[in-house]
Backbone as CSV, one residue per row, in Angstrom:
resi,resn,N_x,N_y,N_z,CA_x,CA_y,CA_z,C_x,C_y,C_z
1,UNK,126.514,98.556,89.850,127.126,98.513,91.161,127.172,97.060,91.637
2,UNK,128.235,96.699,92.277,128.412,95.118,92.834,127.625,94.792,93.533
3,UNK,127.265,93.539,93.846,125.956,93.153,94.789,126.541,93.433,96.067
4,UNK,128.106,92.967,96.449,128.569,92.985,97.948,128.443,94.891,98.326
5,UNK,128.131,95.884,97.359,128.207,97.266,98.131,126.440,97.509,98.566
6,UNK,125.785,96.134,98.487,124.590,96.785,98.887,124.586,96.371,100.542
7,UNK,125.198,95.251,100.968,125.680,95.046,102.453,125.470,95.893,103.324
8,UNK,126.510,96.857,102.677,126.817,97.811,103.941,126.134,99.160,103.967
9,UNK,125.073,98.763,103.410,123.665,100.031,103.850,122.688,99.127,104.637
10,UNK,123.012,98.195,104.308,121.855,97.093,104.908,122.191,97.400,106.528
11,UNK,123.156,96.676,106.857,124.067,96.591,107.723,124.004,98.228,109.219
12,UNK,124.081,99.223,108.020,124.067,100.267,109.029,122.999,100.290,109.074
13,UNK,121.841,100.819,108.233,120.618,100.807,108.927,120.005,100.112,110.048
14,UNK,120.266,98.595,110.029,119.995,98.261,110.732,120.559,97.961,112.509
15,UNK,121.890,98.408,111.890,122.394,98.913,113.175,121.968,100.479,114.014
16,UNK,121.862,100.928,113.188,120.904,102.440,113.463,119.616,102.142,114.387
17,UNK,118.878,101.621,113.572,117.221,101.238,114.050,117.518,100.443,115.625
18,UNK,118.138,99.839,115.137,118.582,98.712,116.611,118.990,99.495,117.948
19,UNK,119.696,100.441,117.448,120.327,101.279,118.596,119.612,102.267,119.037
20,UNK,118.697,103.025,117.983,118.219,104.133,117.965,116.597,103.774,118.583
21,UNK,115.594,102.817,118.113,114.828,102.616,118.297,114.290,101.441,119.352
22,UNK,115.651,100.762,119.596,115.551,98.860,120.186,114.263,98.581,120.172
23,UNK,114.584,98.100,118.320,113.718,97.404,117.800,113.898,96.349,116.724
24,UNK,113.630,95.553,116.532,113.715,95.033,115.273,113.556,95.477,114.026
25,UNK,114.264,94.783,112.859,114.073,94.696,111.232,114.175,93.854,110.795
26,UNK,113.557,94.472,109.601,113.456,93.065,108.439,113.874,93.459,107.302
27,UNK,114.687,92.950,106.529,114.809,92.960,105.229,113.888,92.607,104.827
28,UNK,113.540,93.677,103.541,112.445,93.262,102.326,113.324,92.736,101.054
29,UNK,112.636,92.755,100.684,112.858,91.845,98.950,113.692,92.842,98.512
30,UNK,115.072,92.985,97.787,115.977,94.089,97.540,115.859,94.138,96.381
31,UNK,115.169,95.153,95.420,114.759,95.438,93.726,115.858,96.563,92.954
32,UNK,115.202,96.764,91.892,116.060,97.652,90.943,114.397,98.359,90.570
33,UNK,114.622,99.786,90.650,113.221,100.630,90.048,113.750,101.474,89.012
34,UNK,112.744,101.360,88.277,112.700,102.684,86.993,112.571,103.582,87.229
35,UNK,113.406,104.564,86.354,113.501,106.246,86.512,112.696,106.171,85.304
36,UNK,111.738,107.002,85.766,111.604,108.280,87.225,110.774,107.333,88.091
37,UNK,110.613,107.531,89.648,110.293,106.643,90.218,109.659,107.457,91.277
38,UNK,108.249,107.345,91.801,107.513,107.876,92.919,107.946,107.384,94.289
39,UNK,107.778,108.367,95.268,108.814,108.127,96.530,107.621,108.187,97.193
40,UNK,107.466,107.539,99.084,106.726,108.030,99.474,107.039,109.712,100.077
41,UNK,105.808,110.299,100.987,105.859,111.588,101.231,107.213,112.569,102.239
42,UNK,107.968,111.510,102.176,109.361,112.199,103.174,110.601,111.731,102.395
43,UNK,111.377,112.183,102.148,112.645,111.858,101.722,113.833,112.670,102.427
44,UNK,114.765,111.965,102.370,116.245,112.345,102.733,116.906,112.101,101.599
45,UNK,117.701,113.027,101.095,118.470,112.850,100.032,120.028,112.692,100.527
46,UNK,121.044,112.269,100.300,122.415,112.527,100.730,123.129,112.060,99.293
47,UNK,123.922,112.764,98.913,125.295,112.596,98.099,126.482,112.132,98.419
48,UNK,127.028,110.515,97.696,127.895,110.119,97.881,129.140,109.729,97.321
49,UNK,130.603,110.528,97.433,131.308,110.825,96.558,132.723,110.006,96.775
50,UNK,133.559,109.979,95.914,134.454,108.963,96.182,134.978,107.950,95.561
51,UNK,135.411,106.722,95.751,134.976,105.639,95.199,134.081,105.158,94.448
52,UNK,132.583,105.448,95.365,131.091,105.131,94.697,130.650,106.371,94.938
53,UNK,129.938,106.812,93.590,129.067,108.462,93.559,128.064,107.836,92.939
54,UNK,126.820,108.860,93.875,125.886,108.862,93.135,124.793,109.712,94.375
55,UNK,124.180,109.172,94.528,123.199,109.596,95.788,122.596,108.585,96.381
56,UNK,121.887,108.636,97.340,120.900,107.906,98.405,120.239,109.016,98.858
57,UNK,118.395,107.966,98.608,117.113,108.676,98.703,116.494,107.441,100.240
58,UNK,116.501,108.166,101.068,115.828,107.047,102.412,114.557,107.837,102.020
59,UNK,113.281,107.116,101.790,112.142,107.358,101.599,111.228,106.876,102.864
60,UNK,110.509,107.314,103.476,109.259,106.738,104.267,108.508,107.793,104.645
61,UNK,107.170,107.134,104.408,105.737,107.386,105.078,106.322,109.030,106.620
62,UNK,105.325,110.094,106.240,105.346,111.032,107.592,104.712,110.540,108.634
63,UNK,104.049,109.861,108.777,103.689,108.762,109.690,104.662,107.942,110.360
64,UNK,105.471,107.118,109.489,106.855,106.374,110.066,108.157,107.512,110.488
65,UNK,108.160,108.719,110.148,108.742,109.669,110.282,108.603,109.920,111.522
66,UNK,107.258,110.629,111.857,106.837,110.960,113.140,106.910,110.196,114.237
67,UNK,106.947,108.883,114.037,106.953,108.199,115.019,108.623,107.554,115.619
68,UNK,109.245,107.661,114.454,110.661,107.408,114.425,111.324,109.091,115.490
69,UNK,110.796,109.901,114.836,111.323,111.327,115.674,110.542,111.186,117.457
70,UNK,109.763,111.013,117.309,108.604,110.968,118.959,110.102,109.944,120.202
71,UNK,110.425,108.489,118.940,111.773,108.194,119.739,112.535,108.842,120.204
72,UNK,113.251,109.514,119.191,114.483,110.173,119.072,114.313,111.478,120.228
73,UNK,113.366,111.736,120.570,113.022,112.712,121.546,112.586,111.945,122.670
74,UNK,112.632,111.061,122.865,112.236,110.485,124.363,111.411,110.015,124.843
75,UNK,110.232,110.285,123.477,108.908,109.730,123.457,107.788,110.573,123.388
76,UNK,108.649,112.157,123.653,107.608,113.402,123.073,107.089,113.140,121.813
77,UNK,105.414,113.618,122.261,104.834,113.494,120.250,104.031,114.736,120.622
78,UNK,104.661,115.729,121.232,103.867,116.972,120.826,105.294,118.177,120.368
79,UNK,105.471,117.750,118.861,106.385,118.640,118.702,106.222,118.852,117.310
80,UNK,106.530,120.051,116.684,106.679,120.556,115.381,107.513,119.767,114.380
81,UNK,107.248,118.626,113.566,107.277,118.606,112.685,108.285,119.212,111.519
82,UNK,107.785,120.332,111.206,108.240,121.097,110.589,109.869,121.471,110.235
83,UNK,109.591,121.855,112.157,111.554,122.316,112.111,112.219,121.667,113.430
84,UNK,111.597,120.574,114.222,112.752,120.085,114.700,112.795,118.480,114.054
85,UNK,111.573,118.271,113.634,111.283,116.957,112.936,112.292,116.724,112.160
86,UNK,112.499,117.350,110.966,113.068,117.365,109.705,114.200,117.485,110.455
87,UNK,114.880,118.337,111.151,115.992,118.249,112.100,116.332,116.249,112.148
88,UNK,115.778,116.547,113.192,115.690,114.527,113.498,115.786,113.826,112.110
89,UNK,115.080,113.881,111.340,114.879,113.274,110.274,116.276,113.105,109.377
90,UNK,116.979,114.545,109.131,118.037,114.614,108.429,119.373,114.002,109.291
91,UNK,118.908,114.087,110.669,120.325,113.191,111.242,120.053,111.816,111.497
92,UNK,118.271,111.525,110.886,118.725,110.198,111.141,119.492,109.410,109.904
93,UNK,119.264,110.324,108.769,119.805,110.107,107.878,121.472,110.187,107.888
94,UNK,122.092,111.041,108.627,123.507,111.465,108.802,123.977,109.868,109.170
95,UNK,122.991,109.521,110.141,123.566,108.667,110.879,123.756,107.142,110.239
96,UNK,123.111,107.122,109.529,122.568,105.688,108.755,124.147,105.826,107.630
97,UNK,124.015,106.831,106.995,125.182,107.066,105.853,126.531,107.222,106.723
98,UNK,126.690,107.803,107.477,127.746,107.513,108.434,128.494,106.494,108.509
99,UNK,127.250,105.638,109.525,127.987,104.324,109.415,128.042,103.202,108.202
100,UNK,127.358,103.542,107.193,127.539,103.170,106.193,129.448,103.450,105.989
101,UNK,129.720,104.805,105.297,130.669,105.264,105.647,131.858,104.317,106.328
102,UNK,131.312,104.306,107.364,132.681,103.442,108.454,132.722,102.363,107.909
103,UNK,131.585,101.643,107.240,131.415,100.086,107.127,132.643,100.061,105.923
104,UNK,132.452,100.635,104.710,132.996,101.017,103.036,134.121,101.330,103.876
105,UNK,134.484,101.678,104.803,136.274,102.502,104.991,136.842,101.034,105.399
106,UNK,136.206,100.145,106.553,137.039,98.619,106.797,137.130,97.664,105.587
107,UNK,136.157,98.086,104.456,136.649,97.166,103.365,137.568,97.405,102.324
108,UNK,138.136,98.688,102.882,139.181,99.204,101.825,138.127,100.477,100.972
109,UNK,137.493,100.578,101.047,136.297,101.332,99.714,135.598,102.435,100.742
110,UNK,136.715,103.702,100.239,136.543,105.305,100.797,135.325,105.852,99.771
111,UNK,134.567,106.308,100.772,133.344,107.335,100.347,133.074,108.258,101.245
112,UNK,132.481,109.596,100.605,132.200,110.779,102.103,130.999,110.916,101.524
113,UNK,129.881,111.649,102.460,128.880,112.025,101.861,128.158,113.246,102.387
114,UNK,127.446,113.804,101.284,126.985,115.216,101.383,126.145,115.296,102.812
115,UNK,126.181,116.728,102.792,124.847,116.663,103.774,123.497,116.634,104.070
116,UNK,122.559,115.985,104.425,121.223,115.832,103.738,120.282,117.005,103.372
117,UNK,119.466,116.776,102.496,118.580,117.338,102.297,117.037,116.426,102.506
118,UNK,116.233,116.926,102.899,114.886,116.609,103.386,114.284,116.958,102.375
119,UNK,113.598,116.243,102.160,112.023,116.810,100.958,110.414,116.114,101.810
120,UNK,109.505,117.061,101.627,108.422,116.435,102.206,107.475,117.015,101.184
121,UNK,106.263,116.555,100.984,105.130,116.381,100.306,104.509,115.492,98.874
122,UNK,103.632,115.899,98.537,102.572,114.249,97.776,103.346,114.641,95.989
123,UNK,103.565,113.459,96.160,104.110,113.080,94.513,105.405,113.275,94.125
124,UNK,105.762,113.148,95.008,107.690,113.157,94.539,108.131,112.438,93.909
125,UNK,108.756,112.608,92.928,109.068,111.586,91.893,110.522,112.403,91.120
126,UNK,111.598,111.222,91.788,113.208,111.033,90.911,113.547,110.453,90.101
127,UNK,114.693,111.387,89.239,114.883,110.783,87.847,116.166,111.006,87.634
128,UNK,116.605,109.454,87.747,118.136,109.014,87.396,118.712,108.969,86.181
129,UNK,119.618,108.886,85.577,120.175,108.032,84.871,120.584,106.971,85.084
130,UNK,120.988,106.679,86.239,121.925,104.889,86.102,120.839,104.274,87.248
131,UNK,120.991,103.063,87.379,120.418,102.013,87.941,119.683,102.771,89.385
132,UNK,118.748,101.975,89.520,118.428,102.711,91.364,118.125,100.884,92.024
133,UNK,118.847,100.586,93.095,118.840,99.753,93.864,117.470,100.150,95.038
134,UNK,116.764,99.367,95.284,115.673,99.767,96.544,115.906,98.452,97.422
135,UNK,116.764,99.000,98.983,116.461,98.174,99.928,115.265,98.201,100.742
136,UNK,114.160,97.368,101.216,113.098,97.966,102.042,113.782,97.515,103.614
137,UNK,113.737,98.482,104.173,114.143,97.622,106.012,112.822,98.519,106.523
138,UNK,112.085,97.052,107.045,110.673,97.144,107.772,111.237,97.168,109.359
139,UNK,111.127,98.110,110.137,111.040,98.340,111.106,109.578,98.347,112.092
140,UNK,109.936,96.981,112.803,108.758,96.888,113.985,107.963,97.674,114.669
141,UNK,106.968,98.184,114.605,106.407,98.753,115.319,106.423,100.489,114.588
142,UNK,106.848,100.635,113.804,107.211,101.693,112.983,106.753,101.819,111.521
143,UNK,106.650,101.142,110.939,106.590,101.071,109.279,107.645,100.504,108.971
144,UNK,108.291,101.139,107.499,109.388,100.692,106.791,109.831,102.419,106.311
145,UNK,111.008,101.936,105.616,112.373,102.812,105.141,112.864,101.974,103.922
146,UNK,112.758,102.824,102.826,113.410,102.452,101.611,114.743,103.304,101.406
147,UNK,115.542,102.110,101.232,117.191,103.181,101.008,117.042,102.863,99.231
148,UNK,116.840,103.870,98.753,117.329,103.959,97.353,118.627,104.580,96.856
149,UNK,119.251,103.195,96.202,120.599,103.609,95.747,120.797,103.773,94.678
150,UNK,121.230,105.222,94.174,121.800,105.275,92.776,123.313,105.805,92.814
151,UNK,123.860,104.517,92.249,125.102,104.997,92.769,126.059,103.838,91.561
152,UNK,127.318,104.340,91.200,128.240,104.096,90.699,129.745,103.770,90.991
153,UNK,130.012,102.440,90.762,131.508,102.285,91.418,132.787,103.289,90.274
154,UNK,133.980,104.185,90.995,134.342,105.084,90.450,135.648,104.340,90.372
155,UNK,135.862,102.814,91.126,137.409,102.385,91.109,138.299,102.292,89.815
């Protein structure tokens, strides 16, 4: 995959966090990991088809989860987890790939993407075939979020 399609995940996320949380980020060091590869304990999965297919895994800590959702609710932290959490969780994911999405449509480069799936618990571990890109965006006061990209240009 080209270096310029890792931009525009960068880009939305951190427009996400910014809006969603008004907070800061940081780019981490942007790697390539081996399949099969251990995730931390929350994942969002989404499928992205099109142009570039493949998937995106947003990985972080239930800890950075919880505290990212406690936002997204107004600042409630007495709430279930379970089923409105993962709720929150999967649209924050909608939202991140979204505007990803919008970003890939102004450069000419159409992609749609599935709808998420959530995974939670200890030892998760994915196994690709093609390359996996790992962006880390450290969010202030929150933890961090790994966007793992496995994904293929289809032009």
């Amino acid at each position: 995959m080209k270096v310029e399609y890792i931009n525009p995940f960068i880009e939305a996320a951190q427009g996400v966090f910014k809006t969603l949380l008004d907070t800061d980020t940081t780019l981490g060091k942007v790697y390539l990991k081996a399949s099969p590869f251990s995730v931390c304990d929350m994942v969002i999965m989404i499928g992205v088809v099109g142009q570039i297919r493949g998937q995106v895994c947003l990985e972080l800590t239930s800890d950075t989860a919880e505290k990212i959702v406690s936002t997204m609710m107004g600042g409630i932290s007495d709430f279930d987890m379970e089923e409105i959490g993962t709720s929150a969780i999967a649209e924050l994911g909608n939202m991140i790939m979204g505007n990803t999405c919008t970003i890939f449509s102004k450069n000419k480069v159409s992609i749609d993407i599935t709808p998420p799936t959530v995974l939670s618990g200890d030892k998760i571990k994915i196994s690709n075939k093609i390359a996996t890109i790992t962006i880390p965006i450290i969010i202030e006061n929150y933890g961090s979020v790994n966007i793992n990209v496995t994904a293929e240009e289809m032009l």
